[in-house]
N, C-alpha and C positions, 0 to 999 in steps of 0.2 A: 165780232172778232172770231177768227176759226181755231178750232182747238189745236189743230193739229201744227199751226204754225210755232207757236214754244215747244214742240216735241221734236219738230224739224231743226230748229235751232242751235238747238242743245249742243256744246263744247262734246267732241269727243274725248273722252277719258283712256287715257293708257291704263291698261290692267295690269301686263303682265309684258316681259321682252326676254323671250328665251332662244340662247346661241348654243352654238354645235357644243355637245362635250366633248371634250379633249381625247373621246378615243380618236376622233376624226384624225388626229395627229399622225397616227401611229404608220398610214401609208405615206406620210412625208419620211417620218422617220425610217420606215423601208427603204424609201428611192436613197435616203443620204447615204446611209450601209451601202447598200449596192454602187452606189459612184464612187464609195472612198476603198470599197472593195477593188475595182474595176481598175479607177486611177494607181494604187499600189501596186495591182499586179501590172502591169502598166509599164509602171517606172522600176519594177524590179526587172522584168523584161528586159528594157532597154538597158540597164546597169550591164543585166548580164550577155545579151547577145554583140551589144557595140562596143567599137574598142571605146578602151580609157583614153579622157583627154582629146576626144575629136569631135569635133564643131557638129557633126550632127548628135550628139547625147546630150549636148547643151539646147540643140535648138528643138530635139524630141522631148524633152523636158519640160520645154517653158512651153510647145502645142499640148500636149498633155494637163498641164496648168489651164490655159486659156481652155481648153474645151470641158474639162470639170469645172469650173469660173461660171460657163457658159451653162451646162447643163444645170448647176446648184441656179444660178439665175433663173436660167427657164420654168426648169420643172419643176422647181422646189419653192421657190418664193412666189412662182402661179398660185400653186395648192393648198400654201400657206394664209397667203391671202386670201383666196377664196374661202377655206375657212371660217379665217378669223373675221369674213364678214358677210356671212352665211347667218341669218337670225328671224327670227318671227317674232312680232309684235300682235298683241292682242288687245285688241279695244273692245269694249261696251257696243261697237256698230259693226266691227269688220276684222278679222283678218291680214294681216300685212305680211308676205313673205318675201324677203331681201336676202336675194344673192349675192349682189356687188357693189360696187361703190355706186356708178354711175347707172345702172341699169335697174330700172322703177321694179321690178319684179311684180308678182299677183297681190292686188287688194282685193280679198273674199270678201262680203258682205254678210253678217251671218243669217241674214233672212234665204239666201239660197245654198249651204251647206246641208247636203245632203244624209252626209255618215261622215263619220271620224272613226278612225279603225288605228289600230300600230300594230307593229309585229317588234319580235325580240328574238334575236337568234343566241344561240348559247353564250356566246362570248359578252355580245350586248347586257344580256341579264344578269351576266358578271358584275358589269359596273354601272347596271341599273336604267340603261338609254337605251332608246328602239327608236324606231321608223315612226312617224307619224303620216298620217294618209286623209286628208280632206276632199271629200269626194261632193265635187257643185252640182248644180242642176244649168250651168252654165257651159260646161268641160267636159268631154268625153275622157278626158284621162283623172286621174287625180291631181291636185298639190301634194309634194312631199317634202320632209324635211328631213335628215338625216341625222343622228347621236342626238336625238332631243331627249336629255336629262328628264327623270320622273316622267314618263311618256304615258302611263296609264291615268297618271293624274290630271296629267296636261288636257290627255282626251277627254275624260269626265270635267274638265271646266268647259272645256271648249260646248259641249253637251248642253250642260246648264247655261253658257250665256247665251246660244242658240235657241235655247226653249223661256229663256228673257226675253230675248228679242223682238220673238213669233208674240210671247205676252202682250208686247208695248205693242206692237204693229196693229195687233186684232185691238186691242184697249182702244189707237186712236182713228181706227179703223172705222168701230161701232159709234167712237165719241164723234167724228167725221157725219157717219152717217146720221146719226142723233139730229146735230146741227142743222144738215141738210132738211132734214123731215120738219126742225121749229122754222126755218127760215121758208120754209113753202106755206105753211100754214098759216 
């Protein structure tokens, strides 16, 4: 029996599932200001330069509706979304970073994680979330995540299960090699 085959086996375990914080919000909550700004001066516009009671102030009214309608669709319920299903998952073996519903995003294995770094810019360290940065030996760029909550601590785990991982690997590594040397003998 080969050792390494129960090590191979082994259910992957969820650690941890950490999603944007809510500052991510905050540039949604710009564009809406800025449209409901936009659309008002808009319709105050059209109050004030068309006459009263003429078929075009009705029908500039309701294009004004439909294209704010359209834009809070577009732009707002995109970024929303995205968002709200923007998330990392961290397992015992890998890495998982999910930007959308239907699109697989990066599984990192942590046996090729390089460095994990974050950065916090003033505002971020206001409310305690930075940048997270996973650097492979696969990627010339990094993975990143964006508003990841408790971001220094996140990286100090991500650290230690890495230096887990390389543990189990090298453990069934040597236990592999073991094997091999009683099985020749």
């Amino acid at each position: 029996m080969n050792p390494t085959t129960s090590a191979a086996s082994a259910p992957e375990r969820l650690i941890a599932e950490v999603r944007r914080h809510e500052l991510g919000l905050i540039g949604v909550t710009v564009r809406l200001v800025i449209i409901a700004v936009i659309a008002g001066a808009t319709w105050a516009a059209i109050d004030a330069w068309l006459p009263k009671k003429s078929l075009w102030v009705s029908g500039s009214k309701w294009a004004v509706a439909i294209l704010v309608a359209l834009f809070v669709t577009v732009m707002v319920v995109r970024r929303f979304a995205g968002w709200a299903n923007h998330r990392l998952e961290i397992t015992d073996q890998r890495l998982r970073v999910r930007y959308r519903l239907r699109k697989a995003g990066w599984d990192i294995p942590l046996l090729s994680i390089v460095d994990v770094t974050y950065t916090s810019g003033p505002i971020q360290r206001l409310f305690g979330v930075g940048v997270l940065r996973v650097q492979t030996n696969f990627a010339p760029l990094p993975a990143f995540m964006l508003d990841v909550p408790a971001v220094k601590q996140l990286a100090d785990e991500v650290l230690q299960l890495r230096g887990y991982a390389w543990e189990q690997y090298v453990r069934s590594a040597s236990a592999q090699d073991a094997w091999q040397l009683r099985a020749a003998s």
